[in-house]
C-alpha angles and dihedrals in degrees: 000000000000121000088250098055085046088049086051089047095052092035091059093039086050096059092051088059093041088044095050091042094044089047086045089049097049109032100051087058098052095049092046106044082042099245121172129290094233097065096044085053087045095054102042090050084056103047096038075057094061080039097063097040090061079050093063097044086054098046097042115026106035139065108260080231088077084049102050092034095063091035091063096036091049088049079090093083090041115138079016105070096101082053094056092049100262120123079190112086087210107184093062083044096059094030085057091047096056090050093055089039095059092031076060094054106043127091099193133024085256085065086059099035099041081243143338121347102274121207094260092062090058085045098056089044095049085049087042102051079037097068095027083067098037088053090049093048090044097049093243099125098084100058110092085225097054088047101047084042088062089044107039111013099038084021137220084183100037091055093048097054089054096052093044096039096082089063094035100056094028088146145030088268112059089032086058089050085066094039094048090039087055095039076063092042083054101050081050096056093039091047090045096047091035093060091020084070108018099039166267092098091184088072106063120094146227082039100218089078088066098042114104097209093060114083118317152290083053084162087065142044107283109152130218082308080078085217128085103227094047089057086041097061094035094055092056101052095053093046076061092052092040092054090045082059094049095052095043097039118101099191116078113222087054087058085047088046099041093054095043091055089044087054095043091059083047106065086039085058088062088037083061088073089207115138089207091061095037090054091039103047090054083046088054098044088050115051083041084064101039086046103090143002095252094064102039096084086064090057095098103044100039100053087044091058088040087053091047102043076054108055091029080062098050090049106041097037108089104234105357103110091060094048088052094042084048087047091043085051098036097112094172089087098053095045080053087058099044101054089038086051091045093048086049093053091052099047080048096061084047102052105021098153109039104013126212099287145276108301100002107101095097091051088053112038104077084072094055096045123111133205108244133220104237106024137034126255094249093183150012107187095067128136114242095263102199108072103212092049082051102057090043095054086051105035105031122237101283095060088035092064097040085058101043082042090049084047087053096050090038104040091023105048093044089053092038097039122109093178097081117097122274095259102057089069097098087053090054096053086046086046087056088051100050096038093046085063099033090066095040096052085044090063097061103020130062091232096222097160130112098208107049085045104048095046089056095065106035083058101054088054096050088048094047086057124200120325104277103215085057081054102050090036088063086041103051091043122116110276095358108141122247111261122252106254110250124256114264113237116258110255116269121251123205112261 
């Protein structure tokens, strides 16, 4: 993209915050001091105006990928933009944006799919109309959780961006445009845990993110999500991302960029003192090494380096050894997630084929825990924090088993697959890692975080790649031009 296509892009992007802060300004004062109706109308008309005009830029002049691209990297402040000082939940704004932009620009439903409707798309509706209705028979609709849980930890938006990602990031340039938009998302969550947990505080903005009344885990890094797990997850998909950048990249100083950004989030993953994270982001790192052939030769140094960035940490950091060795013997957790397992399995048996409904799992499980032998029931008010056991409680087993089968086929066959071009290797090796901690981290957490979900499943359609009978179906037509050849991917060093 030219720099004046990517001044359009932040120009446009720019008038929609100016217009929502301004809105927000000008609005609050009014309505508190009591000014007059007419003035607030007046205002508003003016600044949903601006707004409007950033809307058009976007639409017309720029590649739905900038759109998308911040969308998903801004979904880290999502539930918290009031928090950061924004009215404007902007990540659903320029997600939304990329979707009507390409939507714009495409002639037939394989522009906006990357190809024909595939198996796994009818099996993501049918699950989606499936808990829209059982949120709406259950009474669930109206609660702000159950409504941001269809949206962002099913997800509606997740499984959008899957379906889209194949047209959106069709070549090397707009699929750089994610990977170098997430290497900066990277360096903010590493420099915001780094100093969130390590000090100065002061420093961290937007300041939320620092204050101990606000979510929770406010003695480790937790990010703008407010929750450690949710930092943890999110750093090491985009060190994925970051080292993607590195290997691809032809310019230096982006390799150099992209690496130190990958060992920055790093060092904040062991700062989350979360054992989930820490387990599944070795997990991750080594079934994406053992994964092919290419990157098996990496095994040794990178898990050397890996050993030693751990135990320098323990060592250098002031205090940290103690708070992991209190983490590693805090047994309080693990007592939560076995009496909230067990009172899954049982409303399971209940209610097998229907389940109980979509969010209500927290309102009905006091009734289905058990004292245990050997530990105390602690609470009663918990999330389901295994994510499987979850949807099956609320969704019942059938519909349970249509949306782990549509993950296989989605996350499975774009890791699996042998059919993608030759320069989406690098994407399928990054797919193993992120989808290896994703499901280990969805065994003991609730996964209520846009930005961890969402990137999921925009990765594995991008990895997947278009669908390849539409391509050989363009190829093989009468008078249709041979392809370019892809790129090959720059050789990986060992980092």
């Amino acid at each position: 993209m030219s720099r004046r296509s990517l001044a359009t892009a932040l120009v446009g992007i720019g008038a929609l915050a100016i217009a929502g802060l301004a809105l927000s300004a000008w609005v609050d004062p009014l309505v508190t001091d009591g000014g007059s109706t007419g003035a607030v109308a007046t205002a508003g008309h003016v600044l949903l105006a601006l707004a409007g005009v950033g809307v058009a830029i976007i639409l017309l002049r720029v590649d739905p990928a900038w759109a998308l691209s911040f969308g998903v990297a801004a979904a880290i402040f999502n539930g918290n933009w009031d928090l950061a000082g924004s009215p404007v939940p902007f990540d659903r704004l320029l997600i939304g944006l990329g979707v009507l932009a390409l939507l714009l620009r495409a002639r037939r439903v394989e522009d906006v799919l990357g190809g024909a409707p595939r198996p796994v798309h009818w099996m993501l509706l049918l699950v989606s109309v499936y808990a829209l209705f059982s949120a709406v028979f259950s009474g669930t609709l109206d609660s702000q959780t159950a409504r941001y849980g269809l949206v962002d930890q099913l997800g509606f938006v997740p499984f959008v961006l899957f379906a889209i990602g194949p047209a959106v990031y069709n070549d090397e340039r707009r699929r750089r445009i994610l990977l170098g938009t997430l290497t900066v998302v990277g360096a903010y969550l590493a420099y915001t845990s780094i100093l969130g947990h390590l000090g100065p505080r002061s420093l961290v903005f937007p300041n939320y993110i620092v204050d101990p009344s606000v979510g929770i885990h406010a003695d480790r890094a937790r990010g703008p999500f407010v929750a450690a797990a949710g930092d943890g997850l999110a750093l090491f998909e985009c060190a994925v991302a970051a080292v993607l950048l590195a290997v691809t990249a032809g310019e230096r100083w982006v390799r150099r960029s992209g690496i130190a950004v990958a060992l920055a989030c790093g060092l904040s993953i062991e700062l989350t003192l979360t054992r989930s994270v820490w387990i599944a982001s070795a997990a991750g790192l080594l079934v994406a090494l053992l994964a092919t052939r290419q990157t098996r030769r990496y095994l040794v140094p990178v898990v050397a380096a890996a050993v030693i960035a751990v135990f320098g940490a323990l060592a250098v950091i002031p205090g940290f050894q103690s708070e992991a060795e209190n983490r590693v013997n805090d047994d309080k957790p693990v007592w939560d997630r076995q009496n909230i397992n067990g009172a899954a399995l049982r409303m399971i048996e209940a209610r097998p084929l229907l389940g109980f409904g979509w969010g209500t799992f927290q309102r009905n499980n006091a009734g289905y825990q058990r004292l245990a032998a050997d530990h105390p029931i602690t609470r009663a008010d918990l999330d389901e924090h295994n994510v499987f056991l979850a949807r099956a409680v609320e969704l019942g087993l059938p519909t349970t088993a249509v949306w782990i089968l549509a993950l296989v086929l989605a996350v499975g066959s774009a890791c699996l697959s042998k059919r993608g071009p030759p320069d989406l290797f690098g994407w399928r090796v990054g797919l193993v890692a992120i989808a290896a901690q994703w499901l280990v981290v969805a065994n003991t957490v609730p996964l209520a975080f846009a930005f961890p979900n969402a990137l999921l499943w925009l990765w594995a359609g991008i990895a997947f790649g278009p669908r390849q009978a539409a391509v050989t179906a363009r190829e093989t037509a009468p008078g249709t031009p041979p392809a370019p050849a892809p790129a090959p991917m720059r050789p990986q060093p060992a980092v």
